[in-house]
PyMOL commands that place a pseudoatom at each C-alpha (Angstrom):
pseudoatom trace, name=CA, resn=UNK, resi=1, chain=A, elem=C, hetatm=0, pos=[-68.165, -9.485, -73.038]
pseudoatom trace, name=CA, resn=UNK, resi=2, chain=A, elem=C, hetatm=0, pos=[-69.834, -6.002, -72.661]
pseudoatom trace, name=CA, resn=UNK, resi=3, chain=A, elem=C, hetatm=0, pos=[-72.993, -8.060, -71.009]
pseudoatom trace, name=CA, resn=UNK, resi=4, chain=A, elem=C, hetatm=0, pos=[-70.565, -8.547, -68.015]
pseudoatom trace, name=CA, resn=UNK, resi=5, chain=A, elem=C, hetatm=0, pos=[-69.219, -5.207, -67.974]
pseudoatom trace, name=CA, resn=UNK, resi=6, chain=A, elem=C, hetatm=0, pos=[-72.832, -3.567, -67.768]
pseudoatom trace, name=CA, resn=UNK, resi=7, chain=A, elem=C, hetatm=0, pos=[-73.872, -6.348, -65.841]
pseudoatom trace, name=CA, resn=UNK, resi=8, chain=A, elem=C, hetatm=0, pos=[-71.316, -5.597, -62.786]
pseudoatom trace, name=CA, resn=UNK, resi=9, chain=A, elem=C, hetatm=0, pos=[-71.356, -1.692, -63.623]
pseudoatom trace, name=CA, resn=UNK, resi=10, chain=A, elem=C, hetatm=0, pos=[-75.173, -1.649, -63.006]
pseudoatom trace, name=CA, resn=UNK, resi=11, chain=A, elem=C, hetatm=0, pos=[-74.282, -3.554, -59.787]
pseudoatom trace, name=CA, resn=UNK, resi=12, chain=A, elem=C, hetatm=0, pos=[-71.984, -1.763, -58.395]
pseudoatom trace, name=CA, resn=UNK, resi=13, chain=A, elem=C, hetatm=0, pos=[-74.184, 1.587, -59.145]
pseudoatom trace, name=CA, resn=UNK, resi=14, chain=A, elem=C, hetatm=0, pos=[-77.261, 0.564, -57.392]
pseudoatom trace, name=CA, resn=UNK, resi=15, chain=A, elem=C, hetatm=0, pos=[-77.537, 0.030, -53.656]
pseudoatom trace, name=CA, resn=UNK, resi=16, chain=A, elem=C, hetatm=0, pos=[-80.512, -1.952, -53.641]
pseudoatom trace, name=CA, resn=UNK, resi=17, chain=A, elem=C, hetatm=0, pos=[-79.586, -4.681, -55.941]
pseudoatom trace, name=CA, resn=UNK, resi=18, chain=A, elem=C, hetatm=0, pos=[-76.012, -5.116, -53.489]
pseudoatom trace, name=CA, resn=UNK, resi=19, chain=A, elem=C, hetatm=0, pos=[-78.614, -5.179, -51.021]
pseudoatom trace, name=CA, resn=UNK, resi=20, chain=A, elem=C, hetatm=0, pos=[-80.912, -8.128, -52.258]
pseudoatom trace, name=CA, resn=UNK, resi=21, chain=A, elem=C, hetatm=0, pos=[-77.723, -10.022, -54.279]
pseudoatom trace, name=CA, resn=UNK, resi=22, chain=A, elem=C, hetatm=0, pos=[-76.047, -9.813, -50.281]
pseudoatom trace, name=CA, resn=UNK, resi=23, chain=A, elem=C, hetatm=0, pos=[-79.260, -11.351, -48.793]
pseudoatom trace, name=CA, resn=UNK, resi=24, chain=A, elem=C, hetatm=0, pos=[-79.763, -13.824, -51.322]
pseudoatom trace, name=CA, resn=UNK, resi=25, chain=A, elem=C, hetatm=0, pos=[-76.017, -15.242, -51.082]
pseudoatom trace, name=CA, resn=UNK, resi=26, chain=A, elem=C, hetatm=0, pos=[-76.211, -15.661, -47.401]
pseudoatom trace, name=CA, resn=UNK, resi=27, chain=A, elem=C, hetatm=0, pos=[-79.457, -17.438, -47.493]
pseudoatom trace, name=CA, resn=UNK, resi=28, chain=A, elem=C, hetatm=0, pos=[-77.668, -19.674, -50.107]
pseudoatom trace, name=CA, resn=UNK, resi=29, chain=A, elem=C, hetatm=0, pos=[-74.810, -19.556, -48.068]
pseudoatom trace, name=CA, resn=UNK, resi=30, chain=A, elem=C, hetatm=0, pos=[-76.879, -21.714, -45.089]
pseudoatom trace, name=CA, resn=UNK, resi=31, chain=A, elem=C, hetatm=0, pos=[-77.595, -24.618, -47.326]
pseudoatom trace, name=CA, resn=UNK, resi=32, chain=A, elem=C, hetatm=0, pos=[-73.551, -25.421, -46.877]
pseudoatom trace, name=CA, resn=UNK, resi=33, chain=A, elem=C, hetatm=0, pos=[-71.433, -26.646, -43.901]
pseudoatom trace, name=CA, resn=UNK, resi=34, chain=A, elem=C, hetatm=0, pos=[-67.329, -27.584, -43.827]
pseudoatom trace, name=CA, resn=UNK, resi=35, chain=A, elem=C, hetatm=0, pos=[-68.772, -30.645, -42.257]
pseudoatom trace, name=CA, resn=UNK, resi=36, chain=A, elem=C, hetatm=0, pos=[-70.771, -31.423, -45.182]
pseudoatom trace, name=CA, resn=UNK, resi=37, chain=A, elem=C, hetatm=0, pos=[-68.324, -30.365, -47.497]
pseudoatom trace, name=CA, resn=UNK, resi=38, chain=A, elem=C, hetatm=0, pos=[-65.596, -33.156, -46.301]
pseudoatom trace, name=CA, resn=UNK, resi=39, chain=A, elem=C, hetatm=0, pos=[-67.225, -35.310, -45.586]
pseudoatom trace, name=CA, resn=UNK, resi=40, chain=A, elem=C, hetatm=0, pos=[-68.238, -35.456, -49.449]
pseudoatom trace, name=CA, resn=UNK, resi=41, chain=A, elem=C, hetatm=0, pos=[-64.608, -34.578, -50.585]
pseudoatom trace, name=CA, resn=UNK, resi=42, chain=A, elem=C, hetatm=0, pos=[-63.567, -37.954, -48.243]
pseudoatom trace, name=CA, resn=UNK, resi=43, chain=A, elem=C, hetatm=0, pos=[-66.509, -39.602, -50.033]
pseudoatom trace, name=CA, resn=UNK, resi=44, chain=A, elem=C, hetatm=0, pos=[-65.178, -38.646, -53.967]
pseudoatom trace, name=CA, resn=UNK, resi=45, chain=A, elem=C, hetatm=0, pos=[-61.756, -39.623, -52.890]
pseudoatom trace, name=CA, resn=UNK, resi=46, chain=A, elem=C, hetatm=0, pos=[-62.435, -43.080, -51.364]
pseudoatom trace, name=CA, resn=UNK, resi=47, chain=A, elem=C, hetatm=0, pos=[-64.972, -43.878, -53.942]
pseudoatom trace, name=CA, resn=UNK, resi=48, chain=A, elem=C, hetatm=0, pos=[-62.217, -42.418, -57.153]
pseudoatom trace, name=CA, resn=UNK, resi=49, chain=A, elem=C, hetatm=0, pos=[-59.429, -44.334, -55.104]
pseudoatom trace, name=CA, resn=UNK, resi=50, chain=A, elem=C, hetatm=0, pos=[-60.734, -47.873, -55.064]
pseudoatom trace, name=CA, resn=UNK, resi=51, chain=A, elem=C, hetatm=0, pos=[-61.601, -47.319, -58.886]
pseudoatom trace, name=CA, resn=UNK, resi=52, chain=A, elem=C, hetatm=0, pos=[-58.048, -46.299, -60.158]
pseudoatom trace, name=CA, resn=UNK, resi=53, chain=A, elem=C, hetatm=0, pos=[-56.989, -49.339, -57.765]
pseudoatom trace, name=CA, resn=UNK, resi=54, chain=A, elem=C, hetatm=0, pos=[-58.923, -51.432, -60.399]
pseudoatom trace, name=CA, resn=UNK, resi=55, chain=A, elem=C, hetatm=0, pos=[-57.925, -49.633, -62.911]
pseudoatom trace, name=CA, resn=UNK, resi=56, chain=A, elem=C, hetatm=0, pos=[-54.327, -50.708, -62.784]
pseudoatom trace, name=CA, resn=UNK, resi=57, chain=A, elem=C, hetatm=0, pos=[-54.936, -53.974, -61.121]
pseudoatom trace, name=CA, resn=UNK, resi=58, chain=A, elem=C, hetatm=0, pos=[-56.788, -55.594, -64.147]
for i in range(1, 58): cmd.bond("trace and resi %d" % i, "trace and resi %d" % (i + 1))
show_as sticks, trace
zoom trace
């Protein structure tokens, strides 16, 4: 557990790594919609829904 403690310390101590961690998370953060993101959530539950519909029809 130390790792994470000096992990986050060094972090929050140097400027320039907030600086590139902050650019690289919104870059990643363009690769996701809320339009995207339902419309797989609808797809999981449809596609988990007509299985346990089997399930307990058999």
């Amino acid at each position: 557990m130390d790792w994470i403690v000096n992990t986050l310390q060094y972090i929050l101590e140097n400027k320039e790594v907030q600086t590139d961690y902050r650019r690289r998370g919104l870059h990643q953060s363009t690769k996701f919609s809320w339009e995207r993101t339902a419309q797989e959530t609808l797809r999981l539950y449809r596609k988990h829904s007509v299985s346990t519909k089997n399930y307990f029809t058999n």
